[in-house]
MARZALO-967457 format. One record per residue (C-alpha): x, y, z; residue number from 1; residue in one letter. Coordinates in steps of 0.25 Angstrom, whole numbers, plus 2048, in hexadecimal, padded with zeros to 3 digits. Example, Ala and Ser with C-alpha at 12.3 -4.5 7.8 and 13.67 -1.06 7.14 Angstrom:
2
MIPA     x     y     z     i   aa
MIPA   831   7EE   81F     1    A
MIPA   837   7FC   81D     2    S
This chain:
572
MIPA     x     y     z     i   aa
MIPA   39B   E82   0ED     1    X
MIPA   38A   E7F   0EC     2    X
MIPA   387   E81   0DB     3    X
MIPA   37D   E8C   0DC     4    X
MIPA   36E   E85   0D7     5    X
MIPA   361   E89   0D5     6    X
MIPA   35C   E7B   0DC     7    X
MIPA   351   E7A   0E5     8    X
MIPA   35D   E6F   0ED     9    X
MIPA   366   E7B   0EF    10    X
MIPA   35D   E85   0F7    11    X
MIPA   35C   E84   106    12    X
MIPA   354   E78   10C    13    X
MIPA   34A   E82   111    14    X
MIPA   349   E89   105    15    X
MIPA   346   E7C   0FD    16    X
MIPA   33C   E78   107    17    X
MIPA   335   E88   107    18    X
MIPA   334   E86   0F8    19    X
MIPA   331   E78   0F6    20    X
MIPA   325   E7A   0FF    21    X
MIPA   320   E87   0F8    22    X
MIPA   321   E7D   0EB    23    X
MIPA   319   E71   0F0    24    X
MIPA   30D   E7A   0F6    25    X
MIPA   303   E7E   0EC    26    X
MIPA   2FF   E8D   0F3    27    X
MIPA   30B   E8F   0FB    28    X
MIPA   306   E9E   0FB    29    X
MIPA   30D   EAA   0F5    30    X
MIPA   316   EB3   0FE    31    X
MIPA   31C   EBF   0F7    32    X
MIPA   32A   EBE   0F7    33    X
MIPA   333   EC9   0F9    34    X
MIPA   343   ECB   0F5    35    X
MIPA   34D   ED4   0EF    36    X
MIPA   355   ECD   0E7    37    X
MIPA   34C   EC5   0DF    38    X
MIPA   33E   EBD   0DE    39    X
MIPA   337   EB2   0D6    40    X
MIPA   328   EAE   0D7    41    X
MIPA   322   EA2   0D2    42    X
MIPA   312   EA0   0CF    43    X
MIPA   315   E8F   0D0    44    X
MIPA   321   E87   0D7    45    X
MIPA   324   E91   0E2    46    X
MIPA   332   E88   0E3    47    X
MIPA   338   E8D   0D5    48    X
MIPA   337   E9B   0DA    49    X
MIPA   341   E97   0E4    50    X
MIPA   347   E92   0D9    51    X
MIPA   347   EA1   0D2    52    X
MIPA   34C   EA5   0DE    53    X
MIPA   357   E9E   0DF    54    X
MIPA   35C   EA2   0D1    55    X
MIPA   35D   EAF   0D5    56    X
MIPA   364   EAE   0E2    57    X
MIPA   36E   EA8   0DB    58    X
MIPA   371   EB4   0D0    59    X
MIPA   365   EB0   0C5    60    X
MIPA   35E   EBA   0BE    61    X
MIPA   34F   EBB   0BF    62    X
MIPA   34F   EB2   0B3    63    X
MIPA   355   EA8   0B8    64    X
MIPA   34D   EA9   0C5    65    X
MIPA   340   EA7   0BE    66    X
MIPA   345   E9C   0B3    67    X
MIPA   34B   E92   0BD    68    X
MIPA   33B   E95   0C6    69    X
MIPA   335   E91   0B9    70    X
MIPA   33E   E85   0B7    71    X
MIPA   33B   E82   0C5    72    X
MIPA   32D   E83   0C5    73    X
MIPA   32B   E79   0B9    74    X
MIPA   332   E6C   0BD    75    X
MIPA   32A   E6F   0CC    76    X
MIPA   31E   E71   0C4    77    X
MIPA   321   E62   0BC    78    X
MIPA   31E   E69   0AF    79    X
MIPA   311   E69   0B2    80    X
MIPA   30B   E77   0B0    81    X
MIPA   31A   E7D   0AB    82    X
MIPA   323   E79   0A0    83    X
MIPA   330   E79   09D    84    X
MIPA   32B   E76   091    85    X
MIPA   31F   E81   092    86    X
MIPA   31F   E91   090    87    X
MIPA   328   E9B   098    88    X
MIPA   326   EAC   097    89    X
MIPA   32D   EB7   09D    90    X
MIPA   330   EC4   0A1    91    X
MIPA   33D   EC8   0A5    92    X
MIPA   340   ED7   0A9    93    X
MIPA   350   EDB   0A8    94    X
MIPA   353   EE5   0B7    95    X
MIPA   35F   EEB   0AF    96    X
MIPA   35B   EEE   0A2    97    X
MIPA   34C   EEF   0A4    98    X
MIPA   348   EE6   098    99    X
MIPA   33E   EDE   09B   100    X
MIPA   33C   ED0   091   101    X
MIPA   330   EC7   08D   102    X
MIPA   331   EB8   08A   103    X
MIPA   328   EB0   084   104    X
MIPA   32A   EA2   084   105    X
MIPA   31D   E9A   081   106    X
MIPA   317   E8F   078   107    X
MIPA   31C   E90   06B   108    X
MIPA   312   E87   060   109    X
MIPA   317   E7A   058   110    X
MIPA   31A   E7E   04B   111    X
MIPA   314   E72   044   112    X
MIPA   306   E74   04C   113    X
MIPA   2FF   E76   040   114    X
MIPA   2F0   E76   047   115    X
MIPA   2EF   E7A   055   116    X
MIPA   2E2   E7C   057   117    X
MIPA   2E1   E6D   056   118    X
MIPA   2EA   E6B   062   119    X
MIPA   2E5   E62   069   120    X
MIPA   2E1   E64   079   121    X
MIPA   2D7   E70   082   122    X
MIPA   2D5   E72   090   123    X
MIPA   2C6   E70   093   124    X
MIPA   2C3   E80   093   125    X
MIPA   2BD   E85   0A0   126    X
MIPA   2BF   E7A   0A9   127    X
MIPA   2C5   E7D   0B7   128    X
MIPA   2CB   E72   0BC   129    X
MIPA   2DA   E6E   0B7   130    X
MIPA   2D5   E60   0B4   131    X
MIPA   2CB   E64   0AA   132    X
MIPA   2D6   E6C   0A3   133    X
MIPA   2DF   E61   0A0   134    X
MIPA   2DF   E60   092   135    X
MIPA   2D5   E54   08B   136    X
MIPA   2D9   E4B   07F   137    X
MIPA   2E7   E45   07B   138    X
MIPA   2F4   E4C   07E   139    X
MIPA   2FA   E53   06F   140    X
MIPA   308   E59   06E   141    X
MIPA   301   E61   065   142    X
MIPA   2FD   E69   072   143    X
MIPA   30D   E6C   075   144    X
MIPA   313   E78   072   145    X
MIPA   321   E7D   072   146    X
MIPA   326   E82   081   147    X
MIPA   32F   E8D   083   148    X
MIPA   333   E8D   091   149    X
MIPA   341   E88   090   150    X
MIPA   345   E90   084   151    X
MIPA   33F   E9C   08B   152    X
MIPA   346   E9A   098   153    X
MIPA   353   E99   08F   154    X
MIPA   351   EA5   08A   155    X
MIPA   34E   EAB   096   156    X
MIPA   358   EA8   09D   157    X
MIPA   361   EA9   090   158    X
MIPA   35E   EBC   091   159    X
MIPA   35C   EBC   09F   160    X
MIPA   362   EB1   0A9   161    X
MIPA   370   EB1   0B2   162    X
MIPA   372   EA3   0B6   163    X
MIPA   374   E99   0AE   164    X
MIPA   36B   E93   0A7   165    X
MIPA   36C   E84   0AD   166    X
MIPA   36A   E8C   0BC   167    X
MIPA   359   E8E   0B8   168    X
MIPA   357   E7E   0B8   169    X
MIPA   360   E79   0C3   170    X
MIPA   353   E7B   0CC   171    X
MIPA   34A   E74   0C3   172    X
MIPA   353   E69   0BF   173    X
MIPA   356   E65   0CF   174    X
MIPA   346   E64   0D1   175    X
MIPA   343   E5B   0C5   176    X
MIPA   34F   E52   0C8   177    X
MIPA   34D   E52   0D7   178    X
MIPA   33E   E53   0D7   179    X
MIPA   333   E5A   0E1   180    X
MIPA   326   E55   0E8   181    X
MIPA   31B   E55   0E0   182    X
MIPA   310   E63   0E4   183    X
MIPA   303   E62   0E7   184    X
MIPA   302   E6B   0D9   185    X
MIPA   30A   E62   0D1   186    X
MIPA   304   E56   0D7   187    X
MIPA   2F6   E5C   0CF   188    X
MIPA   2FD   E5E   0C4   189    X
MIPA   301   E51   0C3   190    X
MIPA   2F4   E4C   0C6   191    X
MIPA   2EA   E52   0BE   192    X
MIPA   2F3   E4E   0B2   193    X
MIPA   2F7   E42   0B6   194    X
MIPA   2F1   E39   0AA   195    X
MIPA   2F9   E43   09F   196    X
MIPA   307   E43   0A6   197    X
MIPA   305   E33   0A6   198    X
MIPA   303   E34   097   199    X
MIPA   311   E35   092   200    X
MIPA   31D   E2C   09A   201    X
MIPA   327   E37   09A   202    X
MIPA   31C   E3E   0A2   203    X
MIPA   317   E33   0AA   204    X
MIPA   325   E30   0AF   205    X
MIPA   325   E3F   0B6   206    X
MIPA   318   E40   0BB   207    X
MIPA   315   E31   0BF   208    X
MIPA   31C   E2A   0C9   209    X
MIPA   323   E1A   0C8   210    X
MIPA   316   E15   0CE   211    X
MIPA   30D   E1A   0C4   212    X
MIPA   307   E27   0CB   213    X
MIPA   309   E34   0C9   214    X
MIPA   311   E3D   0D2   215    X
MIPA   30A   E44   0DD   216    X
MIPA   30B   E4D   0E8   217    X
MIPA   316   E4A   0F0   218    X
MIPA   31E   E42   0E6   219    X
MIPA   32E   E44   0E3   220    X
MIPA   32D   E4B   0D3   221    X
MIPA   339   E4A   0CA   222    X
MIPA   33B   E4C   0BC   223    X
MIPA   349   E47   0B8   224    X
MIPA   344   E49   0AA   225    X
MIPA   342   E58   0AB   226    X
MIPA   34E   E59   0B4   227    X
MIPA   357   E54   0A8   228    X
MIPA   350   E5E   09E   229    X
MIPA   351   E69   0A8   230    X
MIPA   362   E67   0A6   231    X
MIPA   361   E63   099   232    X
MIPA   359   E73   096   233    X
MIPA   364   E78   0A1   234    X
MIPA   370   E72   09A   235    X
MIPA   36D   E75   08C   236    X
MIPA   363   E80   08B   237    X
MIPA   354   E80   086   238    X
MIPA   359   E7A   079   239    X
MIPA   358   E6D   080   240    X
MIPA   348   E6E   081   241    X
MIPA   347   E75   073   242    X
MIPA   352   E6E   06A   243    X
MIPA   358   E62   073   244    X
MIPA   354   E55   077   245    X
MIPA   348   E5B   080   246    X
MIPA   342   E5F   072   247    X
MIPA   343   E55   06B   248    X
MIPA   33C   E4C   077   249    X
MIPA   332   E58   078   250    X
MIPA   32F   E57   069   251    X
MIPA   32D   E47   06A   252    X
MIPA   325   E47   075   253    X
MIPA   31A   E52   06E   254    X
MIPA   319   E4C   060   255    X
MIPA   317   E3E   068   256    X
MIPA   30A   E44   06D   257    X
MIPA   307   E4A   05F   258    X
MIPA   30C   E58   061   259    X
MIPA   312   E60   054   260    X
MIPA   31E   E67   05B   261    X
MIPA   32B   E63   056   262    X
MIPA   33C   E67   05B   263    X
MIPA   33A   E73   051   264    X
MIPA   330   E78   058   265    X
MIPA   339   E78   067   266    X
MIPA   345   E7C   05F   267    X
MIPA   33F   E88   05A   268    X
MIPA   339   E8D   068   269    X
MIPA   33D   E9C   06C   270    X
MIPA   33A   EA5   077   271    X
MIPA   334   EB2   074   272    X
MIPA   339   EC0   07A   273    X
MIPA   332   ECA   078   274    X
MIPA   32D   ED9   07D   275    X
MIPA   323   ED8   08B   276    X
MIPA   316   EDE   08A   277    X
MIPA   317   EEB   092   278    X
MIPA   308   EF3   096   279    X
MIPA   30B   F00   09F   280    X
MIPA   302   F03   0AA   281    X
MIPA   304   F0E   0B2   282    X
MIPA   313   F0D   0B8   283    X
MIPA   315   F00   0B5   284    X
MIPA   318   EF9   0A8   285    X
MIPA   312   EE9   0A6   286    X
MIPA   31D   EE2   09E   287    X
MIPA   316   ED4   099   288    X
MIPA   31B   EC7   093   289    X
MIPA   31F   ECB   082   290    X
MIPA   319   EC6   076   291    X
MIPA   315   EBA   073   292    X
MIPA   30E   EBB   081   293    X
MIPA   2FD   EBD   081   294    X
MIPA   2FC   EBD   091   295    X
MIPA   304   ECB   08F   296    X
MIPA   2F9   ED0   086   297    X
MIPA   2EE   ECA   08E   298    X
MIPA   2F1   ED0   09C   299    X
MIPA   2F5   EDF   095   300    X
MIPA   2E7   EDF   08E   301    X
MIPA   2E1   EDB   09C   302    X
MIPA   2E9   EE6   0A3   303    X
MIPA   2E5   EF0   099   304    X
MIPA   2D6   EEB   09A   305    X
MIPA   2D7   EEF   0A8   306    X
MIPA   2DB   EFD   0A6   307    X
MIPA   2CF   EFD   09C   308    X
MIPA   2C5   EF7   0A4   309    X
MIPA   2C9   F02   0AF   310    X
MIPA   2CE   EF8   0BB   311    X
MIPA   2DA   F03   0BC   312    X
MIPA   2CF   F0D   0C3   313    X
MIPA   2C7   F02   0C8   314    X
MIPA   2C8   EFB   0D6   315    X
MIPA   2CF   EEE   0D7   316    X
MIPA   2C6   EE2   0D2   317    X
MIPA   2C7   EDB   0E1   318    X
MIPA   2BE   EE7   0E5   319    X
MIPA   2B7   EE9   0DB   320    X
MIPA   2AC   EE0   0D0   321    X
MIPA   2AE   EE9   0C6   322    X
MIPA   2BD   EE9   0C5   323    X
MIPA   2BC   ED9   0C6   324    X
MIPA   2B4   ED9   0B9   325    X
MIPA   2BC   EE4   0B4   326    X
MIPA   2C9   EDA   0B4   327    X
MIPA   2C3   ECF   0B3   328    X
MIPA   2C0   ED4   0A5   329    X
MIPA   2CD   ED9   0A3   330    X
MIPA   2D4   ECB   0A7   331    X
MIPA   2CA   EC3   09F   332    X
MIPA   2CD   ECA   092   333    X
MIPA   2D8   EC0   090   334    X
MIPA   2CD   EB5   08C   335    X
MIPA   2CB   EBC   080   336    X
MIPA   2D9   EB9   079   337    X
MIPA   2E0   EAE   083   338    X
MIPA   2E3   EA1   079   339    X
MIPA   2DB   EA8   06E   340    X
MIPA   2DF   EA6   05F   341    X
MIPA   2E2   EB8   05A   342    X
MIPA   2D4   EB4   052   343    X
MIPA   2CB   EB0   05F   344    X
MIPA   2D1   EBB   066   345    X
MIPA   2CD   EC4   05A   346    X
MIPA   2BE   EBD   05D   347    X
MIPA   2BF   EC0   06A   348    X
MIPA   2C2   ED0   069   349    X
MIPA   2BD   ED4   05B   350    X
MIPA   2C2   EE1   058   351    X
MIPA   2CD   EE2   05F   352    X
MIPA   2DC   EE2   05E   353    X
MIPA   2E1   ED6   063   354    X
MIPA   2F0   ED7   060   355    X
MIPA   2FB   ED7   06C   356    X
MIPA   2FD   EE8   06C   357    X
MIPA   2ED   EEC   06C   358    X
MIPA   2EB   EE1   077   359    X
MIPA   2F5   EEA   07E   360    X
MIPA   2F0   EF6   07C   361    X
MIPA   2E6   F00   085   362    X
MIPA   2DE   F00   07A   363    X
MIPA   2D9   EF3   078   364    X
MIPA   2D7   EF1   087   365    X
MIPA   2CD   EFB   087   366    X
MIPA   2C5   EF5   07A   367    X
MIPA   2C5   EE7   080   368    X
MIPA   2C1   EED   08E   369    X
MIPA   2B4   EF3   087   370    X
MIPA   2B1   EE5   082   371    X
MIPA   2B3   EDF   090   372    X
MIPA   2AD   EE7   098   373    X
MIPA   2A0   EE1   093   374    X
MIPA   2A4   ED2   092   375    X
MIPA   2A5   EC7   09C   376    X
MIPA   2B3   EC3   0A1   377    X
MIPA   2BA   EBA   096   378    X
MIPA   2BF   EAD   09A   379    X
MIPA   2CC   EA6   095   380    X
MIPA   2D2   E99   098   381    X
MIPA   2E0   E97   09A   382    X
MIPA   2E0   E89   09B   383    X
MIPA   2ED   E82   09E   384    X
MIPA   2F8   E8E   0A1   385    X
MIPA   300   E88   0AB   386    X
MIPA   30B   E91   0AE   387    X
MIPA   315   E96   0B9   388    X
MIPA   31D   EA3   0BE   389    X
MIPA   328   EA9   0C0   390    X
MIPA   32D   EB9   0C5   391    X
MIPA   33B   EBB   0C8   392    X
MIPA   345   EC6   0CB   393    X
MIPA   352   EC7   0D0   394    X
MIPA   35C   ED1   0D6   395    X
MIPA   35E   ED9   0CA   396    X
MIPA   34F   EDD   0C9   397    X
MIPA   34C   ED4   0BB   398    X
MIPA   33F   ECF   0BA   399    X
MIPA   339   EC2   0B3   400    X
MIPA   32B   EBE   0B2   401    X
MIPA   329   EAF   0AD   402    X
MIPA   31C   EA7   0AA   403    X
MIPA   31E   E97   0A4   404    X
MIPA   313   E8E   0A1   405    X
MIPA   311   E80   09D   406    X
MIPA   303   E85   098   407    X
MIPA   2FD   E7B   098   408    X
MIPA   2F4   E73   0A4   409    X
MIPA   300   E6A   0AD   410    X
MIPA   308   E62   0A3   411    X
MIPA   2FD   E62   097   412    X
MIPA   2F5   E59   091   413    X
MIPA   2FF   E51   08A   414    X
MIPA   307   E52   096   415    X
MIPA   314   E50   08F   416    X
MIPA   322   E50   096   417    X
MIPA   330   E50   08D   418    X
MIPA   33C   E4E   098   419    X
MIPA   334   E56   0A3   420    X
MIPA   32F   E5F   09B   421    X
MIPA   31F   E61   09B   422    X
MIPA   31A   E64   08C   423    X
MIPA   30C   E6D   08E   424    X
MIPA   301   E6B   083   425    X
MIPA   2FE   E7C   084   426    X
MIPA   2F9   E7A   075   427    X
MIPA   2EB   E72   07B   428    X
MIPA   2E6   E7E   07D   429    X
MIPA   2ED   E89   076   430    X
MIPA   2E9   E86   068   431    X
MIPA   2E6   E93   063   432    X
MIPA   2F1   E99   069   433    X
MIPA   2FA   E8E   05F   434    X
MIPA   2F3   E90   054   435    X
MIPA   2F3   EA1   054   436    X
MIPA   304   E9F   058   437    X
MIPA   30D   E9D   04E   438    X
MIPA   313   E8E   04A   439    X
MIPA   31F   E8D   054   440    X
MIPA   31E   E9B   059   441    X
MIPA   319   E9E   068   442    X
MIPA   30C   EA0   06E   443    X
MIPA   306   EAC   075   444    X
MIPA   306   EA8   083   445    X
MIPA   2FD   EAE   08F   446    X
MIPA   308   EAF   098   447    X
MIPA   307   EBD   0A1   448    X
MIPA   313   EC2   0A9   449    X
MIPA   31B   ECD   0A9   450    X
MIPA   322   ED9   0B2   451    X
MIPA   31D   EE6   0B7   452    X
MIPA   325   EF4   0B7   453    X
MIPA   323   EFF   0BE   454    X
MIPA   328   F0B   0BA   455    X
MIPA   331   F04   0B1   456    X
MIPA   337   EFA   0BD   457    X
MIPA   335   EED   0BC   458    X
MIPA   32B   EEA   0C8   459    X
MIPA   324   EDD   0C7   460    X
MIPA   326   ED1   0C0   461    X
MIPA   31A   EC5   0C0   462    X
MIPA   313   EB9   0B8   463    X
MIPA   307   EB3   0B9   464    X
MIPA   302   EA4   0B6   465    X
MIPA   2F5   E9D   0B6   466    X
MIPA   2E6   E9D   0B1   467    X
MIPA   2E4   EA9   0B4   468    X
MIPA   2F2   EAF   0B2   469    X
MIPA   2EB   EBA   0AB   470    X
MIPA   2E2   EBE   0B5   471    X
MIPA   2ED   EBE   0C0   472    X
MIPA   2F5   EC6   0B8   473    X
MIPA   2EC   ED1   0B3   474    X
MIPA   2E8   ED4   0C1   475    X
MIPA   2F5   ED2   0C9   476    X
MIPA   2FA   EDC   0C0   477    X
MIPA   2EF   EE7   0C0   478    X
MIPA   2F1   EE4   0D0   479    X
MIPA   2FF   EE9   0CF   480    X
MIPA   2FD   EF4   0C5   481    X
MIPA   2EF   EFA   0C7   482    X
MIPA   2ED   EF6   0D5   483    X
MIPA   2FB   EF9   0DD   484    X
MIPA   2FC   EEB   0E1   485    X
MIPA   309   EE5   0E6   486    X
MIPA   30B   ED6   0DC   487    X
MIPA   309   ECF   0EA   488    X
MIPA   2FC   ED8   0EB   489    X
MIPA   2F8   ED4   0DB   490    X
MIPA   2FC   EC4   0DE   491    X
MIPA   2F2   EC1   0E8   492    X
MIPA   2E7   ECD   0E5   493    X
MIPA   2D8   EC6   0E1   494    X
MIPA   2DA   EBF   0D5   495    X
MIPA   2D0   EBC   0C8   496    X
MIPA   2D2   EAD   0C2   497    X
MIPA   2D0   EAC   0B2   498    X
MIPA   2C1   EAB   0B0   499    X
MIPA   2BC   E9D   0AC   500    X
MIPA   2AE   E95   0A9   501    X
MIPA   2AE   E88   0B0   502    X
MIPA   2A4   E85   0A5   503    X
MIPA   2AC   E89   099   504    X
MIPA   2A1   E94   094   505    X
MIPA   2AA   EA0   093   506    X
MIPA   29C   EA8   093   507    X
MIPA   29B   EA2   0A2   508    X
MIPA   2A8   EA9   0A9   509    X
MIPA   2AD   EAB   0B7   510    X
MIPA   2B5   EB1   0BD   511    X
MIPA   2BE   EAB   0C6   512    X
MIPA   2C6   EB2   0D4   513    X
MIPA   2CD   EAB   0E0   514    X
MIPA   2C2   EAC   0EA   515    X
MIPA   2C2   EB4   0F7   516    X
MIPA   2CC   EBE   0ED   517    X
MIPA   2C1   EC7   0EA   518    X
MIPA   2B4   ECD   0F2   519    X
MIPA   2A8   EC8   0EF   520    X
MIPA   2A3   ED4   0ED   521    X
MIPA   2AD   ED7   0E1   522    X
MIPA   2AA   ECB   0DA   523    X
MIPA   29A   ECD   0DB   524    X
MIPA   29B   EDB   0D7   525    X
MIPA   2A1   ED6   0CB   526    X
MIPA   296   ECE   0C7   527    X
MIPA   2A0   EC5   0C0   528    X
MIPA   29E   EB6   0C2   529    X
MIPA   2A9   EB3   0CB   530    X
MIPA   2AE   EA6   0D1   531    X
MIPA   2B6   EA7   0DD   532    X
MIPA   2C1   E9B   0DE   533    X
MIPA   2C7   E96   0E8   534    X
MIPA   2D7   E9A   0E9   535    X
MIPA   2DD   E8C   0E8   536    X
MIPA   2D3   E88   0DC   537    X
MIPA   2D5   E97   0D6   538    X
MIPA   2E4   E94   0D1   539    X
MIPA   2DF   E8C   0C5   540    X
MIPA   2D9   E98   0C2   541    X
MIPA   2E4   EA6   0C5   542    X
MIPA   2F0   EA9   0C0   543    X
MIPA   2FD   EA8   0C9   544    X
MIPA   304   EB8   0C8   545    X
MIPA   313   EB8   0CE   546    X
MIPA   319   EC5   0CF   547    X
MIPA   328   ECD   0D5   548    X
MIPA   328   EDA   0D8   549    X
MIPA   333   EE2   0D9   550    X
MIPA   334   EF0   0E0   551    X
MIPA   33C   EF7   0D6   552    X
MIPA   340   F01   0E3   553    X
MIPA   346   EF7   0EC   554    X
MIPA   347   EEB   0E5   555    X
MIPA   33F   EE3   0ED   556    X
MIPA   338   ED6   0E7   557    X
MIPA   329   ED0   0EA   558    X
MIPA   326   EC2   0E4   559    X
MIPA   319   EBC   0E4   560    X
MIPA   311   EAF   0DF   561    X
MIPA   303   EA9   0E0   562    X
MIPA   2FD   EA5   0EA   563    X
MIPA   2F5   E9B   0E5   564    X
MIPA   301   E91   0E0   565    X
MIPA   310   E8C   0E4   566    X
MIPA   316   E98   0DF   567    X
MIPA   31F   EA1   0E7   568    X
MIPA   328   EAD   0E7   569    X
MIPA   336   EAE   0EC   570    X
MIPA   33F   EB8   0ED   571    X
MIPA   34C   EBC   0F4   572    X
């Protein structure tokens, strides 16, 4: 009798060959796919929702579905823009008891990081190309910050998994020891970095061939390395990573490059639980990722900025100039507090209330409406967030929603690799979050996904990634709750991309939409300065929404992914 597995090898001959070529295609398109029994949905590495899948043919819980999908997705991805050594956040929603949980597990600072506003390294602010945002100067371990992706999968799968824990990397383990063909995407990748990953000889020898040159489209990629850790992690536990011989490697491999963090610092690494964020709107109820979480207070202050700027009784902003400046506002109000020390937030908004509950509230919305209302849109650069999704639900009706992140721009700067595992230097650019967090606590995080209830049901689970992960997310969801739209509907209605200045005069903005989305007229009745981009060169700029949604009448299931990347839905 065949040992059940979740490994790409054991599925059907043309189901590899279906999913291998939805994986090696950069825009394979998006069909919604429809099931019963259970769904998952990716915005990256449509393969690893196959993946997902899989689990949860074979008696996994939604859990496990979406773990082993981001497992998956990070050894396809070569580490490059996800991490299992980066940032994981969830949502899980429990069908039987109706609980529904928040986990934060994000960047925790190094305790003996004593200055960090003198960590070295900064993207060159508003530039548009990926080149330009390379990072400049030499590579410091200063710029590393403690990851908690494995010890939040643990404990993830610890409250709310069935199969055994070993199961969620078989997947992940086959492809790093047997290898794939190198994507067009990960090709890029590899190329635009090409000088940092041949920095470091542990690095070198994964991304460089024997003859010298680095691997390219086409070429056979293994990674013995990480296929080792991967059974090490499966064998013994996330302890391996945080108090074992992968530690103590890490540890050494940091401080060689100057950085401060030490084996207390891993040892002392815990996930955080914590209540969800929840905003009523007419029948439905928005549950949002928990403390220490920013994105969730973000996109609830930008949700009530649209019932105080009167969107609610205004037509939709593809029809009309006015609504476009109206949310346009709305979204750019972010820019005012995203990466923002509490005292150049305070500078920003003098007068107002700044903590987590008056963010929430009705209240403030309406104050920072009248300030908006007669300013120009707000730009904000989140440089580097590199991330990817996951939505899955299972036969039983339980929800998760998953975002994780290597946060920093494909690999980082210093490019470092322990075992298989790429280190980020997040802490280039996130200085003053690091100096206003705690020594050896965990960092606010901008993260944003959640579930939708209607009527009390759970109906919709979603995640959203990307520069504009914000934008995508504020609109997708007034689409759903204010407009009646389907999440198929939301996912590929006219988009706004995060506002940026080619020129880096913040005075100077524009706004950015995928052009052809809007009528022309909407966008001259605004009298906004708009550029119009063009789709393939617009997914530097958007965020990439995933979404389930589940009829709570007959149980019938819609997945849907982006259109614009390698993503995919599956469902059975």
């Amino acid at each position: 009798m065949t040992t059940p597995t979740l490994a790409p090898s054991a599925w059907p001959q043309a189901e590899q060959d279906r999913w291998w070529k939805i994986q090696q295609n950069p825009l394979p398109g998006n069909p919604p796919a429809r099931g019963n029994h259970g769904a998952v949905t990716t915005a990256l590495h449509g393969l690893a929702a196959r993946v997902g899948v899989e689990a949860l043919r074979q008696g996994g819980s939604a859990m496990d579905a979406a773990l082993a999908t981001a497992l998956t997705q990070i050894v396809l991805g070569g580490g490059a823009v996800i991490s299992y050594f980066g940032i994981l956040h969830l949502m899980h929603h429990d069908a039987a008891t109706g609980e529904t949980t928040s986990l934060n597990a994000s960047w925790n600072t190094v305790l003996g990081e004593d200055d960090p506003l003198s960590i070295p390294g900064d993207m060159q602010r508003g530039k548009e190309s990926v080149a330009s945002m390379l990072g400049s100067g030499a590579p410091s371990g200063r710029t590393a910050l403690v990851g908690g992706f494995m010890r939040g999968l643990e404990e993830a799968h610890r409250r709310h998994g069935k199969l055994p824990f070993a199961r969620l990397f078989e997947a992940a383990i086959e492809l790093a020891e047997h290898g794939f063909l190198i994507s067009p995407t990960l090709a890029r990748y590899i190329e635009t970095r090409k000088d940092d990953l041949a920095r470091l000889p542990e690095t070198r020898a994964i991304f460089y061939k024997p003859d010298g040159t680095a691997y390219g489209v086409g070429d056979h990629f293994r990674q013995p390395a990480l296929a080792e850790t991967l059974r090490r992690v499966a064998a013994e536990g996330a302890d391996y990573m945080y108090t074992g011989q992968w530690a103590a490697r890490c540890i050494a491999a940091i401080q060689a490059d100057g950085g401060k963090m030490t084996l207390e610092d891993l040892a002392r690494y815990r996930p955080i639980w914590s209540e969800p964020v929840v905003i009523e709107r007419g029948q439905r109820t928005l549950a949002l990722l928990g403390a220490p979480c920013e994105g969730s207070i973000n996109l609830a202050e930008a949700i009530n900025l649209a019932t105080a700027a009167g969107l609610q009784e205004r037509p939709h902003w593809s029809a009309s100039g006015d609504s476009l400046v109206r949310i346009a506002k709305c979204c750019s109000a972010m820019g005012l507090f995203y990466n923002k020390s509490p005292e150049e937030q305070q500078n920003e908004c003098p007068g107002f209330d700044l903590s987590w509950p008056a963010r929430l509230s009705q209240d403030h919305a309406a104050k920072l409406w009248a300030r908006l209302a007669h300013e120009a849109l707000i730009s904000f650069q989140p440089k580097g967030v590199h991330s990817d999704d996951v939505v899955a639900i299972d036969s039983d009706g339980n929800m998760v929603s998953l975002c994780h992140s290597i946060n920093c721009l494909i690999w980082g700067r210093t490019a470092i690799v322990v075992d298989g595992v790429s280190i980020g230097d997040p802490g280039s650019y996130l200085q003053p979050l690091v100096a206003a967090t705690p020594r050896g606590s965990q960092m606010p995080n901008p993260i944003e996904l959640g579930l939708i209830l209607n009527n009390g049901q759970p109906e919709i689970a979603w995640s959203s990634m990307g520069m504009g992960l914000h934008y995508q997310s504020t609109l997708s969801l007034l689409n759903i709750i204010d407009h009646g739209m389907s999440i198929e509907q939301a996912a590929n209605a006219p988009r706004l991309l995060a506002p940026m200045s080619p020129e880096g005069d913040f005075k100077k903005l524009i706004l950015r939409v995928v052009a052809g989305e809007f009528p022309e007229e909407v966008l001259n009745e605004s009298g906004l300065d708009v550029q119009q981009i063009k789709p393939l060169d617009a997914r530097f700029f958007q965020g990439l929404w995933i979404a389930i949604q589940r009829d709570p009448a007959t149980g019938e299931l819609v997945a849907i992914s982006p259109s614009y990347n390698n993503g995919q839905a599956a469902a059975y």
